[in-house]
N, C-alpha and C positions, 0 to 999 in steps of 0.2 A: 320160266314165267313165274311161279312160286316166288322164284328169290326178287324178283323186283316188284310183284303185287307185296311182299312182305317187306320192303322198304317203300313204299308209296303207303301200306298203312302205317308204319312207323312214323313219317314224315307229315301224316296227316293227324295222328295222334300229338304230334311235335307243335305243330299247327294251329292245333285246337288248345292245345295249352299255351300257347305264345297270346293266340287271341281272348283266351280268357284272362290270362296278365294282363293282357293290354286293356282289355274292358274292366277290371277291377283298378286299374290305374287312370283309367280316365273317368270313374266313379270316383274316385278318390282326391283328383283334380277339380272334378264337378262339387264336391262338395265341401271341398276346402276353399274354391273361388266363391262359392255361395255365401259362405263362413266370411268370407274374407270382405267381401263385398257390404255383407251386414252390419260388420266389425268398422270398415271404412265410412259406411255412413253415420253408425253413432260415432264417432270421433267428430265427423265434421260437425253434425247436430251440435255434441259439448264443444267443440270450440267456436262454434259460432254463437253457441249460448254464454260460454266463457269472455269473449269478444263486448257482447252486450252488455251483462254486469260491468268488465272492465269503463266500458264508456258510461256508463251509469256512476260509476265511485267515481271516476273522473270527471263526470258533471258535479257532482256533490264537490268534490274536493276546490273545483274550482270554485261552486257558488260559496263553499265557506273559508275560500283565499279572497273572495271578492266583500263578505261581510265583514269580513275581520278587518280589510283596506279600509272599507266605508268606517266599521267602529273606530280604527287610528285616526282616520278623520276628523270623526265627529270628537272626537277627545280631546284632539291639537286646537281643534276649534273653539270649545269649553274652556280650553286650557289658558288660550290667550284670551280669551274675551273675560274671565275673572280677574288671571292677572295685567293684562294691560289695558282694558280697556276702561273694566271696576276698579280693580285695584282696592287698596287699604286707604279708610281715611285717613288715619296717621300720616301715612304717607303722599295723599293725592291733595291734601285740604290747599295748601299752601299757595301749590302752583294752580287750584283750580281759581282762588280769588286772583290770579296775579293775570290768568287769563281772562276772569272775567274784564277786568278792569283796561288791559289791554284789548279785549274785541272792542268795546264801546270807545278807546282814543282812537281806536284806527278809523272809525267812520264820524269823529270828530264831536261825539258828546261825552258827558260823564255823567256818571250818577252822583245824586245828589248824597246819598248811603242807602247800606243795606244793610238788608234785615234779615238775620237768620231765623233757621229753625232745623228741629231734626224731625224726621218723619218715626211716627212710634208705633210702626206694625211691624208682627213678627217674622224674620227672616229678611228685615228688610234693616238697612243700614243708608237712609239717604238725607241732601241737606237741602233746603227747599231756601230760596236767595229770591227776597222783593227790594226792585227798586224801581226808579223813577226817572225816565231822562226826555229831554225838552231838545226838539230840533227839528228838520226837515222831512217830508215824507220819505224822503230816497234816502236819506241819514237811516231812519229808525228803518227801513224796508233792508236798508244794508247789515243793519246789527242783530235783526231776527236772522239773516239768511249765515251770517259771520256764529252766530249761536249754533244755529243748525249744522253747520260744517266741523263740530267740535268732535274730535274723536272720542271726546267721554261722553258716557253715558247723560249726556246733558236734555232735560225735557223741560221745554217753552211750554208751559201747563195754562197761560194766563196773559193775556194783554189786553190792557185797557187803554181808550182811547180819547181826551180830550183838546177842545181845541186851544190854541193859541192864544197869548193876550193882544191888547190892542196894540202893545210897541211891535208886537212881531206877528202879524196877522197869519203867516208863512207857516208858521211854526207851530207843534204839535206836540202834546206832551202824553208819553207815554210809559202806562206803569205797567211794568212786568212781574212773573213768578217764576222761576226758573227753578230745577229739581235735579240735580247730581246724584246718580245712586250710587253707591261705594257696594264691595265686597262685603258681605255681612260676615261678621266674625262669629257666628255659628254656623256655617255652612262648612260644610264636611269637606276635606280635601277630596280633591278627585283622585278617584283608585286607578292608577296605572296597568294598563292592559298589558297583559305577557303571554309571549307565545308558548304552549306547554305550563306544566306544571313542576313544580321543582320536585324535585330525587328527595325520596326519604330517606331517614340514615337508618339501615340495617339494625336491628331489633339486636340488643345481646344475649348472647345463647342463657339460659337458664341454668342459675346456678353459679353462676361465672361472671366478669368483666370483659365489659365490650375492649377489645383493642386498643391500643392509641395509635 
């Protein structure tokens, strides 16, 4: 009896150390999943913090792909409306009398002459055209509206109206002011927008020659 009460204590001594490994390993599970668990939620926290900002630079990013769109816009828009629409006197005078003259044949009067002038405020570059032309209401209602459809900057500032004589009772004579503004030849070119800024050239070392 000795010999197997003294393997039953052995076995139990064996036992008791097996279960205190075990209970020190499953401390050690417990508190590395505890670890781990706390580790796994600040991660998600920063990447769903990380997530936000990212959508935040990418609102930004877009709102200033979308300003940048609008500013090309608004500069193609400037851009033609100086050069083709003002334009240079030099260049615009000619054809704008050859149009005047031709809107008024087209609805079958003519002007008797005109009378120029320049307009003398600063920044401004315009030529202001009085004349006088005799015909039917629906004539001169056609040659204000033929005015109006001019793609230059053409401004109807003035019309006067009297009537007809006694050969043509029908008929009405009417004196106009009309105002072309040209390109004023002080006005700045327009600075062309660029994406980025250009590269500088590299500083030479001191003491020395920059490269070639």
């Amino acid at each position: 009896m000795s010999g197997a009460a003294n393997a039953f204590r052995d076995r139990k001594v064996l036992f008791a150390s097996l279960l205190l490994v075990l209970l020190a390993n499953a401390g050690v599970l417990l508190s590395y999943r505890t670890f781990y668990d706390e580790r796994l939620r600040a991660l998600v926290s920063e990447q769903a913090s990380l997530e936000t900002r990212r959508d935040a630079a990418r609102a930004k990013a877009e709102a200033a792909a979308a300003s940048e769109r609008s500013l090309f816009e608004k500069q193609e828009t400037l851009t033609a409306f100086f050069s083709e629409t003002l334009g240079k006197r030099e260049e615009r005078i000619a054809s704008l009398l050859e149009e005047i003259y031709a809107t008024t044949r087209e609805v079958g009067l003519r002007p008797d002459s005109i009378a120029y002038s320049s307009v003398d405020e600063p920044g401004t570059d315009a030529l202001t055209m009085r004349f006088a032309v005799a015909g039917t209401y629906g004539n001169v209602k056609r040659l204000l509206a033929g005015l109006e459809r001019s793609r230059r900057f053409l401004v109807v500032e003035e019309v006067g109206l009297s009537a007809g004589s006694d050969e043509e009772p029908d008929a009405i004579r009417v004196s106009l002011t009309v105002t072309n503004y040209f390109r004023p030849d002080s006005l700045r070119a327009i600075r062309r927008v660029r994406v980025g800024s250009p590269a500088r050239p590299a500083a030479a070392p001191r003491g020395g020659k920059s490269s070639r």
